[in-house]
Residue frames as a rotation matrix with the C-alpha (Angstrom) as fourth column:
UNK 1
0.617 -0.485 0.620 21.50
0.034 0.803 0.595 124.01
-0.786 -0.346 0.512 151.32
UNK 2
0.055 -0.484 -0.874 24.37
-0.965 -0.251 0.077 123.50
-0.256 0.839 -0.481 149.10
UNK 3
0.265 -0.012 -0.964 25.89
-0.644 0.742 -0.186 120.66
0.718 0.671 0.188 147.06
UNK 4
-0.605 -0.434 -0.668 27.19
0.011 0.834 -0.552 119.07
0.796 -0.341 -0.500 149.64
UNK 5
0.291 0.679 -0.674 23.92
0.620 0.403 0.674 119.32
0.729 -0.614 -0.303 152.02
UNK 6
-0.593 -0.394 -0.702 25.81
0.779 -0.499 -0.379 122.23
-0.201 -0.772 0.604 154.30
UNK 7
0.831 0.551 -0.080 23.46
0.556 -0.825 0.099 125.20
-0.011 -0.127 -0.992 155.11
UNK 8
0.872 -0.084 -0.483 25.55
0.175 -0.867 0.466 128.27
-0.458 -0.491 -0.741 154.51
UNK 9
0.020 -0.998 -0.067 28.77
0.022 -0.067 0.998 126.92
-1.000 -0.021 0.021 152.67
UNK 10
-0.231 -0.205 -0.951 30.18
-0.879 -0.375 0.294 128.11
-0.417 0.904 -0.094 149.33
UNK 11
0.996 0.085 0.037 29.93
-0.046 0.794 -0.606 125.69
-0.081 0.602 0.795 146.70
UNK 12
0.035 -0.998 0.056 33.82
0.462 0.066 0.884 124.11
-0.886 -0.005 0.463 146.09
UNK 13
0.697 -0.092 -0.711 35.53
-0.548 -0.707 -0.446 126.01
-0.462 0.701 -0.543 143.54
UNK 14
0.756 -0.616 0.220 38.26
0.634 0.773 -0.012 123.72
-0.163 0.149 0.975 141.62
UNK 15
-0.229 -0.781 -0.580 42.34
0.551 -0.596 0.585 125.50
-0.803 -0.186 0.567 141.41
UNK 16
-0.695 -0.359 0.623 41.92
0.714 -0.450 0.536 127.20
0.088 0.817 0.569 138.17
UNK 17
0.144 0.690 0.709 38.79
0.377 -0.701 0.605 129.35
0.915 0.180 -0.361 138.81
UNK 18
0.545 -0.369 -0.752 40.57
0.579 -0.484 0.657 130.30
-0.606 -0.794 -0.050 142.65
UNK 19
-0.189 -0.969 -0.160 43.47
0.652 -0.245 0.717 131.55
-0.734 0.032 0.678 140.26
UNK 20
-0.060 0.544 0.837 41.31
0.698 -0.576 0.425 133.34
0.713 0.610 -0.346 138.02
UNK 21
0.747 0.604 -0.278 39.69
0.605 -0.445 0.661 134.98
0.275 -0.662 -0.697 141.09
UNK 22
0.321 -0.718 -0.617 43.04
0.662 -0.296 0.688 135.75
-0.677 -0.630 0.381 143.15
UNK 23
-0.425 -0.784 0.453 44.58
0.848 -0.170 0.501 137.17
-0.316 0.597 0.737 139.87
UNK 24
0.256 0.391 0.884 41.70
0.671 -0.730 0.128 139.58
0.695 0.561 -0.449 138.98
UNK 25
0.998 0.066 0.023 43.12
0.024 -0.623 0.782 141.41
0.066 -0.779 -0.623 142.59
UNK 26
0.088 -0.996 -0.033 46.76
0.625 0.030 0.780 141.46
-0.775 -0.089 0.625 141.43
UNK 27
0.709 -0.386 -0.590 48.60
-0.644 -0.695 -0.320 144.33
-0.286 0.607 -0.742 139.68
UNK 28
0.728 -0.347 0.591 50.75
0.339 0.932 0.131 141.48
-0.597 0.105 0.796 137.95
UNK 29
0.645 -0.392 -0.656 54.03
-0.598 -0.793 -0.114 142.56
-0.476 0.466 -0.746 136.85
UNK 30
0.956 -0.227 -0.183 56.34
-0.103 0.322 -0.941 141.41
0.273 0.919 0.284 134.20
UNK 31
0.341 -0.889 -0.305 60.09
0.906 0.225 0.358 140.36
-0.250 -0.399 0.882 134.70
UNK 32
-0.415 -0.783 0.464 61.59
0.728 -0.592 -0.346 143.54
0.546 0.194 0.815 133.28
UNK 33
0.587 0.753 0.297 58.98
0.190 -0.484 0.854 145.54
0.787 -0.445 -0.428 135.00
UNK 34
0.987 -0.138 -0.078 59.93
0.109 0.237 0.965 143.74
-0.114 -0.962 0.249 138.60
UNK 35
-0.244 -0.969 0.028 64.14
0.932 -0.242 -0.271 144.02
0.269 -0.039 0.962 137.60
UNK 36
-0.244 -0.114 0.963 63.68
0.236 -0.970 -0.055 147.73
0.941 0.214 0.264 137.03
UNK 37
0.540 0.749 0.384 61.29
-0.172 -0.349 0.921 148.22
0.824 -0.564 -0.060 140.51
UNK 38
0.762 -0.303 -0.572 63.82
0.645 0.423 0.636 145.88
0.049 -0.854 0.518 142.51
UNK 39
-0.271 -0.805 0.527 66.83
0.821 -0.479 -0.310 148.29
0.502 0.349 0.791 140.93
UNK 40
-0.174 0.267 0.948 65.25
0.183 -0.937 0.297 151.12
0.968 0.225 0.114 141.71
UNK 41
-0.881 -0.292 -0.371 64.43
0.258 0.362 -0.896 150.05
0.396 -0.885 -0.244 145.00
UNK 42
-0.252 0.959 0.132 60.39
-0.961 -0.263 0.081 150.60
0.112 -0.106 0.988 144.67
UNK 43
0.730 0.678 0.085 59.91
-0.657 0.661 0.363 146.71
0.190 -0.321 0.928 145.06
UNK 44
0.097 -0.360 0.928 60.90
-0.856 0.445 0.262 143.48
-0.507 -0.820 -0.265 147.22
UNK 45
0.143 0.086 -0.986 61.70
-0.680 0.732 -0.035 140.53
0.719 0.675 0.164 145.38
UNK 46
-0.022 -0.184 0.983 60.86
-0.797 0.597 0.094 137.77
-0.604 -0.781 -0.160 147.24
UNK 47
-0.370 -0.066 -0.927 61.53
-0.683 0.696 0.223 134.24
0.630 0.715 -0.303 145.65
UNK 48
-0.334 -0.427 0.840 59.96
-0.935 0.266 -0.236 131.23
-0.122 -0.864 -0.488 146.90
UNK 49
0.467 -0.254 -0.847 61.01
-0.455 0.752 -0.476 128.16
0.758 0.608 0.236 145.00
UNK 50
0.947 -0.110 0.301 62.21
-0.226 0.436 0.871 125.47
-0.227 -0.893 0.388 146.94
UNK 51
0.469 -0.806 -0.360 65.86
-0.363 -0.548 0.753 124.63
-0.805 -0.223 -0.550 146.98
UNK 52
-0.113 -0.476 0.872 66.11
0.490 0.737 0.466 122.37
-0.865 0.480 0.150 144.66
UNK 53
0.437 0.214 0.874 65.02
0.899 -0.121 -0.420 124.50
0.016 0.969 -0.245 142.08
UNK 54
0.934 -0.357 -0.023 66.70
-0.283 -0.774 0.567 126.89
-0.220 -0.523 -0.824 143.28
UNK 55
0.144 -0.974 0.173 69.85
-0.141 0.153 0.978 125.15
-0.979 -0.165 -0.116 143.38
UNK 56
-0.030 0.082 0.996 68.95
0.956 0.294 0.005 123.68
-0.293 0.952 -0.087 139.35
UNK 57
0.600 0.658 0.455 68.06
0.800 -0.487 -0.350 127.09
-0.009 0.574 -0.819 138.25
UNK 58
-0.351 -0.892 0.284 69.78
0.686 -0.452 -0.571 129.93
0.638 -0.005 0.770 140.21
UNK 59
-0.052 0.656 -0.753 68.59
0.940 -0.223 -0.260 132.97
-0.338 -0.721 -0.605 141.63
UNK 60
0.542 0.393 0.743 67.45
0.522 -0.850 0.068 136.62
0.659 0.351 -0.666 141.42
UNK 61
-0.720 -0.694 -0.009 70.69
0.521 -0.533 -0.667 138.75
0.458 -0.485 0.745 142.61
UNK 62
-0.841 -0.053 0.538 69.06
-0.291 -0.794 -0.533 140.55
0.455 -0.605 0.653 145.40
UNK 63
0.163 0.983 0.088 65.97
-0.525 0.011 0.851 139.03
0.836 -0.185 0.517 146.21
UNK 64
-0.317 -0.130 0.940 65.03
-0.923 0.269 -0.274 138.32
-0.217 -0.954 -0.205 149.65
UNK 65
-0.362 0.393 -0.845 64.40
-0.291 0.814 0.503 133.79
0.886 0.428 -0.180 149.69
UNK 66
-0.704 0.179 0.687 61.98
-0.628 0.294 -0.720 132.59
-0.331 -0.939 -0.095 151.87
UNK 67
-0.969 0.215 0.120 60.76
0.243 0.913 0.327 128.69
-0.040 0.346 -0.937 151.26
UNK 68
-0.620 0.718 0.316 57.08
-0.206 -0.538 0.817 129.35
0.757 0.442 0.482 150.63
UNK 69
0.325 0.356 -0.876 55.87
0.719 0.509 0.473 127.34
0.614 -0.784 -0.091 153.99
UNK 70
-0.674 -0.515 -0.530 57.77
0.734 -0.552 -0.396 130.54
-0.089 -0.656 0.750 155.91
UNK 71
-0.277 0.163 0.947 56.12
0.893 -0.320 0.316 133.45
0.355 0.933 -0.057 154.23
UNK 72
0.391 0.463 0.795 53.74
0.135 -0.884 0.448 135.23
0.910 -0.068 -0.409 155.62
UNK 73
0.634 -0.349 -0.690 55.74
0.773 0.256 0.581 134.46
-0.027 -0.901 0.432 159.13
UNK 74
-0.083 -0.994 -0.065 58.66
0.947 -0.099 0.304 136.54
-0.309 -0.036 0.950 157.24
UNK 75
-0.386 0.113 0.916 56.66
0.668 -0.650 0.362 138.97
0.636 0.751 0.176 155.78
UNK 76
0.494 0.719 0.488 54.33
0.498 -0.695 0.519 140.32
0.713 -0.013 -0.702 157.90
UNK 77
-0.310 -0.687 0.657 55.65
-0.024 -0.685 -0.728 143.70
0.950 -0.242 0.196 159.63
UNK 78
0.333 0.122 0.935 53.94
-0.745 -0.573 0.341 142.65
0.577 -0.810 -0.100 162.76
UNK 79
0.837 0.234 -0.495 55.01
-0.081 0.947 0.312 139.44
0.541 -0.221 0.811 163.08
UNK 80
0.659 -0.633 0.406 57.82
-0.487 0.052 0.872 138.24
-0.573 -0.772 -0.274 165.97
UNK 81
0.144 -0.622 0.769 59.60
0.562 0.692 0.454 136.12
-0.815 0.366 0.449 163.12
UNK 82
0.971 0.234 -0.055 59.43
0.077 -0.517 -0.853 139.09
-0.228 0.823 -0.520 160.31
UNK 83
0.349 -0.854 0.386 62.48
0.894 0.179 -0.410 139.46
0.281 0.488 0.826 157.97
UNK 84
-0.475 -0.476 -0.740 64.15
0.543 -0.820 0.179 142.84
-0.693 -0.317 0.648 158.45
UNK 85
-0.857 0.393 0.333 63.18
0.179 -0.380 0.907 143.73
0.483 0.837 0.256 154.67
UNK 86
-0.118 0.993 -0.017 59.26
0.594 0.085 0.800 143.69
0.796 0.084 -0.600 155.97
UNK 87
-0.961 -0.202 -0.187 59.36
0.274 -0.654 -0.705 147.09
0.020 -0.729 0.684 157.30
UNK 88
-0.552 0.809 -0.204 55.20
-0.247 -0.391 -0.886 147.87
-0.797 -0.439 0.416 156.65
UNK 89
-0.089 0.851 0.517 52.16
0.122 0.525 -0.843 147.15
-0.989 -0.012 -0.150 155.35
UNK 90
0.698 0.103 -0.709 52.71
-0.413 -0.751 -0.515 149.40
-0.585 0.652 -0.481 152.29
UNK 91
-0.219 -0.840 0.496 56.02
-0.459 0.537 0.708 147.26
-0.861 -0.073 -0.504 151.18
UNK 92
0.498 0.284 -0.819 55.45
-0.865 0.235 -0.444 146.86
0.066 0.930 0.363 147.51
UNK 93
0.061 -0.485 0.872 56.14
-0.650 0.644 0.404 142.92
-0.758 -0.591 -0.276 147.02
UNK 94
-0.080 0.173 -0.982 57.03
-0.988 0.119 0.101 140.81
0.134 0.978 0.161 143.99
UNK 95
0.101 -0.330 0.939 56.77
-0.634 0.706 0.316 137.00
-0.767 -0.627 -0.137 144.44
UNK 96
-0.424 -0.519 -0.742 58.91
-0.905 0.252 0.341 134.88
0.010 0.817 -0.577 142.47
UNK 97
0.354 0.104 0.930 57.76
-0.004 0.994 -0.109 130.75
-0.935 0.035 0.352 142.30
UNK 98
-0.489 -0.677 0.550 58.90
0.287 0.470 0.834 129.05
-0.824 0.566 -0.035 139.33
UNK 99
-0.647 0.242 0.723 56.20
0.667 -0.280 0.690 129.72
0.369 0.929 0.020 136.61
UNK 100
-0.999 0.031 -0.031 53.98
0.005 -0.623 -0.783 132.01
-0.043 -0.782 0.622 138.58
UNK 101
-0.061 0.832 -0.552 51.49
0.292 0.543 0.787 129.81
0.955 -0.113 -0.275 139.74
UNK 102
0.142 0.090 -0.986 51.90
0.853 0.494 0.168 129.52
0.502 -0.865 -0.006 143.00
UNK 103
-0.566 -0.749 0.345 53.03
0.772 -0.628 -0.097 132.60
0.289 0.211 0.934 143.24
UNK 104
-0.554 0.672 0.491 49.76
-0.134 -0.654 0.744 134.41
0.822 0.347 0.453 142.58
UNK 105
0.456 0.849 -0.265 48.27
0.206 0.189 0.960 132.62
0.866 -0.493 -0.088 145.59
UNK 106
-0.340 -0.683 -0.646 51.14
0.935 -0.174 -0.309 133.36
0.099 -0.709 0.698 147.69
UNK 107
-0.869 0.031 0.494 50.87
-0.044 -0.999 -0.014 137.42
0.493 -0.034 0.869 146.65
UNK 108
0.159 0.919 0.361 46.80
-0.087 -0.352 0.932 137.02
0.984 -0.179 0.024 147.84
UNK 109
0.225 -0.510 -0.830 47.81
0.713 0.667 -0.217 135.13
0.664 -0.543 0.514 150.69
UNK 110
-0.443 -0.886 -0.137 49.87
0.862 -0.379 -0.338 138.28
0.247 -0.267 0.931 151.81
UNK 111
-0.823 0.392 0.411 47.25
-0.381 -0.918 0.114 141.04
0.422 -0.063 0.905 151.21
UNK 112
0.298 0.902 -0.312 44.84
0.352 0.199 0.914 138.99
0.887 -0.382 -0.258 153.56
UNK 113
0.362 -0.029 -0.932 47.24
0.932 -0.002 0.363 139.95
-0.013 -1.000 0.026 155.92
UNK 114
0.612 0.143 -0.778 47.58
0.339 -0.936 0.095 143.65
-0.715 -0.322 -0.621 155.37
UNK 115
-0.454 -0.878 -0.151 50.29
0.131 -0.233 0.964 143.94
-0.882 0.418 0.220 152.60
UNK 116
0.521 0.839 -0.156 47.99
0.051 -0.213 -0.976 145.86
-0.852 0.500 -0.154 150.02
UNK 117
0.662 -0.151 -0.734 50.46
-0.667 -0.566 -0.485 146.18
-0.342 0.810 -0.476 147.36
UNK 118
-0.110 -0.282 0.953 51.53
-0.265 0.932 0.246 142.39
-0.958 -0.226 -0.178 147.10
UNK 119
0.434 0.444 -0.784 51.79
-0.828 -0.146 -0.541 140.95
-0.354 0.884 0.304 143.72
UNK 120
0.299 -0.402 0.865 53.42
-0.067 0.896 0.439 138.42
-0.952 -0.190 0.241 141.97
UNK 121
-0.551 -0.573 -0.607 56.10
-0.589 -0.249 0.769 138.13
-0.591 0.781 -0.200 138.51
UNK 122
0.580 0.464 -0.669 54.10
-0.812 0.264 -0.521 136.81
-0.065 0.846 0.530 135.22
UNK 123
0.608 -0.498 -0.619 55.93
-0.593 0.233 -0.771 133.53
0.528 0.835 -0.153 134.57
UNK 124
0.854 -0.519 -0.027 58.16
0.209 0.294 0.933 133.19
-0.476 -0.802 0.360 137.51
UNK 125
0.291 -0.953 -0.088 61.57
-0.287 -0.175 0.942 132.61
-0.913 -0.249 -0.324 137.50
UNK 126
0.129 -0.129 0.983 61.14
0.828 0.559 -0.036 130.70
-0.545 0.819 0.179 134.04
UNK 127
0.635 0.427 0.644 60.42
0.763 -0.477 -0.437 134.08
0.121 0.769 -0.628 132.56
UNK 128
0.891 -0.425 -0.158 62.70
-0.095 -0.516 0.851 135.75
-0.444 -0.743 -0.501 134.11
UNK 129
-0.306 -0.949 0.077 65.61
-0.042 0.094 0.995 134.01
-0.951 0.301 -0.069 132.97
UNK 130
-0.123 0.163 0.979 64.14
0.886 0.461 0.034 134.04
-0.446 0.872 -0.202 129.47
UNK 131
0.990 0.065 -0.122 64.04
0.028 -0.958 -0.284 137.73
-0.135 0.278 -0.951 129.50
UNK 132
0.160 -0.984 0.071 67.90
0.781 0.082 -0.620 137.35
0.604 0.155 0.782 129.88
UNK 133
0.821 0.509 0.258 67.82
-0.121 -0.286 0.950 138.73
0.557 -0.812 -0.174 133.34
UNK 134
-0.388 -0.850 0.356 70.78
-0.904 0.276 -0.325 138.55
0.178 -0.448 -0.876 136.03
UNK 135
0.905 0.388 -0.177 70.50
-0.265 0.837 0.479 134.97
0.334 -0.387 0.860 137.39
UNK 136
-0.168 -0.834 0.526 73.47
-0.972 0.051 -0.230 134.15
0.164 -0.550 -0.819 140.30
UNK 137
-0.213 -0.012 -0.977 74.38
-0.049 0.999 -0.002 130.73
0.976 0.048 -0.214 140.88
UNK 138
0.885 0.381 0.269 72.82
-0.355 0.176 0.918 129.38
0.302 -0.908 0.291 144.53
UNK 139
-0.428 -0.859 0.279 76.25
-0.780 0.196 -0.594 129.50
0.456 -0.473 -0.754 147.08
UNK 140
-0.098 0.510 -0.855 75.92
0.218 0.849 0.481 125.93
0.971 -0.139 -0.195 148.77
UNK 141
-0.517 0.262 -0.815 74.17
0.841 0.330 -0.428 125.39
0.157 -0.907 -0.392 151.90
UNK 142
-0.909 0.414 -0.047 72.01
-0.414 -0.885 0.213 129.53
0.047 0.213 0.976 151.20
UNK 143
-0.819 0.574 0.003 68.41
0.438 0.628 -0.644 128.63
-0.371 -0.526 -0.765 152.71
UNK 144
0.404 0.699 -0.591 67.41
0.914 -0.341 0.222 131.86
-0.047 -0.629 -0.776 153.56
UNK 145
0.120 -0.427 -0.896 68.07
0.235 -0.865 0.444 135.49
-0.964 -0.264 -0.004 153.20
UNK 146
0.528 -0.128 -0.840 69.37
-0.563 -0.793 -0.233 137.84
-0.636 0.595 -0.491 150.44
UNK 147
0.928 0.089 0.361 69.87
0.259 0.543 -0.799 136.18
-0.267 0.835 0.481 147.11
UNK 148
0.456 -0.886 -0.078 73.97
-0.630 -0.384 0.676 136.24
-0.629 -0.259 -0.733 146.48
UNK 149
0.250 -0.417 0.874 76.51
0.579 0.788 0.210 134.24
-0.776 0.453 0.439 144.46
UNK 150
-0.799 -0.593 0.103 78.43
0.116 0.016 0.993 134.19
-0.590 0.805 0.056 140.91
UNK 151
0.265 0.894 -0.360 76.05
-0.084 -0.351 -0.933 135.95
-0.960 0.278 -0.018 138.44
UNK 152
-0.513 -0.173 0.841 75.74
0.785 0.302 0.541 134.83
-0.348 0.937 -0.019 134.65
C-alpha cells in the first residue's frame, strides 16, 4: 500500500524533485549554444511563452511560436495538426519559456512522444536576452508561426 492507501501507486512527488528528474534526461543547452545551432540550422527554436510576454519581452528572430497548450499537437511529425518545421522524430528541438522552467517539462513532454533529441534553453528567454542575443519586437496580432519583426 502506499501513502495514500492505493495498492500499486507511486508515492506523489512535489514540482521540484519532477524537475530534477525530467532535467537529469535533458542535454540542456545554453543561449549562445542554441543561437549558434538555430544559425546553423542543426536546431528548432521553439518558444512557448504566452503572448503577453511575448508581446512585453520580444522574440527569438526565427523561432517557430507555439502557445505551450498547442505543442506537442505542432510538434509531433505524425500528428494531423503538425507544424511544417516538425519534419521527424530526430528534429533536434530547443524550447524557449521564459526562465526555463516550464520549458524543461515541455522538452520531456516531447520525447514521450518520440522526439529523442528534445531539450530545452538554460534560463529561457530571460537569459537569452541577457546574453545580448537578437530579440525582434512581436508584429501585432503574430500568434503563431515563425518569429519575425524589427530586431534590436
Amino acid at each position: 500500500m502506499t501513502a495514500e492507501g492505493r495498492p500499486g501507486a507511486e508515492s506523489p512527488v512535489g514540482i521540484d524533485e519532477l524537475l530534477e528528474r525530467v532535467r537529469e534526461g535533458l542535454d540542456r543547452v545554453e543561449a549562445d549554444a542554441a543561437h549558434e545551432a538555430a544559425r546553423a540550422g542543426a536546431a528548432l527554436l521553439v518558444d512557448i511563452r504566452y503572448t503577453a510576454l511575448r508581446e512585453r519581452d520580444g522574440l527569438i528572430p526565427g523561432a517557430l511560436v507555439v502557445e505551450r497548450n498547442e505543442l506537442e499537437w505542432r510538434l509531433d511529425p505524425q500528428g494531423s495538426h503538425r507544424a511544417p518545421e516538425a519534419t521527424s522524430h530526430g528534429l533536434r528541438v530547443v524550447i524557449v519559456c521564459n526562465e526555463g522552467y516550464a520549458s524543461s517539462l515541455a522538452a520531456a513532454s516531447l520525447r514521450q512522444l518520440g522526439l529523442h533529441r528534445a531539450t530545452d534553453l538554460v534560463g529561457g528567454f530571460q537569459a537569452w536576452r541577457a546574453a545580448g542575443l537578437p530579440v525582434a519586437t512581436q508584429t501585432s496580432g503574430q500568434s503563431s508561426g515563425r518569429a519575425s519583426g524589427r530586431t534590436s
